[in-house]
N, C-alpha and C positions, 0 to 999 in steps of 0.2 A: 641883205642876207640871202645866200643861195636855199635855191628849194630843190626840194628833192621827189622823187617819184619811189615809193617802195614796193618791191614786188617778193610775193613770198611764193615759193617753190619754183624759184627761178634757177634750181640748175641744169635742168632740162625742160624738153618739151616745150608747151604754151605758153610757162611762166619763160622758159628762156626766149624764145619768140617774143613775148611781148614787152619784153625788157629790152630786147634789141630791137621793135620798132620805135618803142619810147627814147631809146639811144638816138635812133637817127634823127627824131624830133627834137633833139637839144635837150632831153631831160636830163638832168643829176638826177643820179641811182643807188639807192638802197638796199642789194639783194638779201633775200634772205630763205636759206636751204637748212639740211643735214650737212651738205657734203662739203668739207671746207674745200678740199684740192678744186673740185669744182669752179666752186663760187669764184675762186682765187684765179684762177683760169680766166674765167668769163669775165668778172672785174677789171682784169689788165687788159683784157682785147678788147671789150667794148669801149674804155677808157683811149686804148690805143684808136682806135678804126674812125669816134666818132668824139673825139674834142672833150668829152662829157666827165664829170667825176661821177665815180664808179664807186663808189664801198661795200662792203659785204660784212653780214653777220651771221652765223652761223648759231642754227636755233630749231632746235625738235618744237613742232609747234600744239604736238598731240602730248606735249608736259607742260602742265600748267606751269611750274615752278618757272621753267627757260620760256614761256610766254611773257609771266610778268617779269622775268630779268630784261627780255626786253624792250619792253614798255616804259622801264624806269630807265633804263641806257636811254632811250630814244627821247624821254623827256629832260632826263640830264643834260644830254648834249645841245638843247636845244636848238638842234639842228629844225628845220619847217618841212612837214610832210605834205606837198601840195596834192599831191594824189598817191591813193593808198590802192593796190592793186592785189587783192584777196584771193590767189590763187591755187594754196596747197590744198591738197586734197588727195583722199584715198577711197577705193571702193574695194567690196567684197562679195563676192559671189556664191549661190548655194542655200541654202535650205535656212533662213536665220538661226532656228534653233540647233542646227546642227555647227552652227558655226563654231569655231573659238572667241568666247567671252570678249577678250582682251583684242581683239582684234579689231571685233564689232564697238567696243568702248573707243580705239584709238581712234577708229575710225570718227563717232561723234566730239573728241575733245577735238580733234584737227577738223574736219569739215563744218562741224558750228560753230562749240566754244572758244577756237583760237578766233575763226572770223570774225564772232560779237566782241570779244574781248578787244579786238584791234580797231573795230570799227568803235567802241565805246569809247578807247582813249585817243587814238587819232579822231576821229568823225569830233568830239567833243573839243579839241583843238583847233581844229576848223572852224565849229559852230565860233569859238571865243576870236576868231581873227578875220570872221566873215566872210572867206573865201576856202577854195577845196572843193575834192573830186574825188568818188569811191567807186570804183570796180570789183564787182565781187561775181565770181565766175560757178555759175550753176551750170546748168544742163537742161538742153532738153529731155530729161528725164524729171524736171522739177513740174510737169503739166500731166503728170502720170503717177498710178503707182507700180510700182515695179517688182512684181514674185519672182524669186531668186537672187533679186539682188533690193531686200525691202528697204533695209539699212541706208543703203546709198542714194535711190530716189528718193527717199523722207527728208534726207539730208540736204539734196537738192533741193528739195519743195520748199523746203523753212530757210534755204538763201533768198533764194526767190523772194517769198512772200514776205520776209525781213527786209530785205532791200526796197522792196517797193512803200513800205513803209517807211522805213527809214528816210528815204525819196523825199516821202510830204512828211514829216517834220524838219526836216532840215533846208529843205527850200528857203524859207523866207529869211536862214539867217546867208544865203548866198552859197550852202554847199550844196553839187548837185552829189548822186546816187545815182547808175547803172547796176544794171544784171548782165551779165554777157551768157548764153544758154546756146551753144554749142552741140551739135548731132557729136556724131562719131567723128575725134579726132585722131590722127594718126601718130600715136604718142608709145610709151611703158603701160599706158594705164591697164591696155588689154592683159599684157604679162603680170602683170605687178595683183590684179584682178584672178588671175586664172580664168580667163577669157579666150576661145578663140575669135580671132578677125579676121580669118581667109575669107570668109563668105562675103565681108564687109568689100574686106580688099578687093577681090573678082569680080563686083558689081561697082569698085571704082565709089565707094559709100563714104569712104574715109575719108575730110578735108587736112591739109595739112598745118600743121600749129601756125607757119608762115600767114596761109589765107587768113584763119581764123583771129591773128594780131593786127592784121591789117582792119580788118572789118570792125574789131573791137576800137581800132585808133578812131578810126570813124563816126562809128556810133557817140565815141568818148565827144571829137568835136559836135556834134550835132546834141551832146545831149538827152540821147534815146533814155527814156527808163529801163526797154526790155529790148537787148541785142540780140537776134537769132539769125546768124548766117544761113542762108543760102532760100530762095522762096520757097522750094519745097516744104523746107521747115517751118517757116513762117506759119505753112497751113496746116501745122498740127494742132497747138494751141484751139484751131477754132474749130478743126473735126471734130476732136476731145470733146469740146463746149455740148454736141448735140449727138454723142455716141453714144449708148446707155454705158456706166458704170461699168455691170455686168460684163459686157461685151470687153471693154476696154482693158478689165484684168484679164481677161481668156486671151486676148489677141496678145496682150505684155507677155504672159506666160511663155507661150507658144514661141515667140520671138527670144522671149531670156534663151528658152532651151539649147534654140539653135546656136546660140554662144558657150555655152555650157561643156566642160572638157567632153570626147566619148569616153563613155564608160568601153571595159574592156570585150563586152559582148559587143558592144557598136560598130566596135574597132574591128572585128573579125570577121 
């Protein structure tokens, strides 16, 4: 029976990057976005370019309802997910409380509850066939907490610290668990966010989704618990560890800012 490799928010950026390194590696592919024309697009090329079957499912993953539609498609078909690659996601920027409600909600049904929900009935089919492999895509924002944008770092923290869990229990039925935790990628996110990225850009900070699939393929063979491209990054995690608290929100702040639109006095 063929296996498959599923990746969700693979119509662009990371998720598409990583869907096309997974392609060149011989995976069968699962995609799964919003955008049908998309999907549909990418489906045939990658199918075309790289030998592999391609399918696509189109699926809001911030609605519970088209979560579980499909989760039951996926166990109907009983198609084999040998690796599940957890990568939609949204952020929001600004003041929490000044946020829009409904925003900061989709935000947590797609960056938690779609990823538990899929790791709980894939990861769980794994467990029962003794083999499988989870990718689930945080942030180096997940080793911080983040003022201005609280929502999105929280969200990242609890992939993180679920996945590493997840990690040791499912080990000994033969499934492994990664985190991939990525700096600044050069992706929609800053747009989609209301972010600016020049500053990022001009100091050359940005990795692109390409580098950051590769490293993730990497880490995937080898097994890492926690992927963090580039050494730099590496040594954040362990500053954080011996930085006061204190300090460590002032410094976030300061740095959210400078991401932050200019207001119109700024501007002038």
């Amino acid at each position: 029976m063929s296996t498959y490799a599923l990746v969700t928010g693979a119509s662009s950026g990371l998720g598409l990057a990583l869907a096309e390194a997974l392609a060149r590696r011989g995976h069968n592919l699962i995609l799964v976005a919003r955008q049908r024309d998309a999907l549909e697009s990418i489906a045939c090329e990658l199918s075309q370019r790289f030998g592999v079957e391609a399918l696509f499912r189109v699926c809001d993953l911030s609605e519970p309802l088209q979560v579980g539609g499909l989760i039951q498609e996926l166990e109907d078909s009983e198609r084999h997910i040998d690796l599940l690659v957890n990568n939609a996601g949204i952020g929001s920027a600004g003041l929490f409380v000044e946020q829009d409600w409904r925003r900061e909600q989709e935000l947590i049904e797609l960056n938690i509850l779609a990823l538990s929900r899929l790791c709980h009935a894939i990861g769980g089919q794994m467990q029962q066939r003794g083999n499988g492999q989870i990718l689930n895509i945080a942030s180096l924002a997940a080793f911080q907490p983040g003022p201005l944008m609280a929502n999105y770092f929280a969200s990242k923290a609890y992939v993180l610290h679920f996945s590493e869990a997840l990690r040791s229990e499912l080990a000994p039925f033969g499934v492994k668990v990664s985190a991939l935790c990525p700096g600044p990628v050069a992706t929609a996110f800053f747009r989609r966010a209301q972010l600016r990225s020049e500053g990022l850009e001009r100091h050359q900070q940005l990795a692109s989704p390409e580098q950051i699939a590769l490293i993730a393929m990497r880490g995937l063979e080898k097994n890492r618990a926690i992927i963090i491209p580039g050494w730099r990054h590496r040594l954040v995690p362990q500053l954080l560890r011996v930085t006061p608290r204190a300090l460590v929100r002032r410094i976030a702040m300061r740095m959210m800012r400078t991401l932050l639109p200019r207001t119109p006095t700024e501007q002038s």
